[in-house]
N, C-alpha and C positions, 0 to 999 in steps of 0.2 A: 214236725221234727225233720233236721236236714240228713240226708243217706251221705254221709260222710263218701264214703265207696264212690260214691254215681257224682259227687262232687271230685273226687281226686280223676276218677276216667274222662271227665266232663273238661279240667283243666289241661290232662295231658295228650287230649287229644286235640284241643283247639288253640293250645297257648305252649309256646317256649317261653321258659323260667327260666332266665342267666341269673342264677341266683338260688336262694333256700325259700321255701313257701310252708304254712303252715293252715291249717284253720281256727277259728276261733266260736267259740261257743254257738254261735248264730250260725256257726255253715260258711259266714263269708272267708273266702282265701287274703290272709298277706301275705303278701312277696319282701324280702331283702333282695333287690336288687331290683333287673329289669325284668319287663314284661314283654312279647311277645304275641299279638294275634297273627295267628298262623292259616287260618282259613274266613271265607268267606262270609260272614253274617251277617243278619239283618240287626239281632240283638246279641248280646252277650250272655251265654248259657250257665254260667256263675256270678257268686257278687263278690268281689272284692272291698275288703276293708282301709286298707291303702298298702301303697307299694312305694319301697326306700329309692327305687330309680327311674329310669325312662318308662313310658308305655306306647308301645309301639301297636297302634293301629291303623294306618293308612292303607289303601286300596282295599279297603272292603267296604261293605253295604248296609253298615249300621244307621238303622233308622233311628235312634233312643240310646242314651247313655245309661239306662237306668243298669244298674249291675258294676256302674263302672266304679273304680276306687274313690273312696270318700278325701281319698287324699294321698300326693303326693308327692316326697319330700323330697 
């Protein structure tokens, strides 16, 4: 079972959301709009279900997309 909680502290400490975000039964986060990675990681500490806009990752040190959104749009 996903800790709802420790997932909402999880995205608002690592990711800016230009936009509305929600969860879905699974624990993964969607975003309307853009995404934001904000600090440095090697992986990504939530899963993302997909996001309506950009995902902005560059300069950090992700080894594995696993976590990353199933899709794009």
């Amino acid at each position: 079972m996903v800790d709802r909680d420790q997932v909402q502290k999880l995205l608002y400490t690592h990711f800016i959301v230009h936009g509305n975000h929600s969860l879905n039964d699974q624990g993964e986060v969607i975003v309307t709009g853009d995404l934001t990675l904000r600090t440095n990681l090697a992986q990504l500490p939530v899963r993302f279900a997909h996001v309506s806009g950009k995902v902005r990752c560059e300069r950090n040190h992700l080894s594995t997309l696993e976590g990353a959104p199933l899709r794009c749009v």
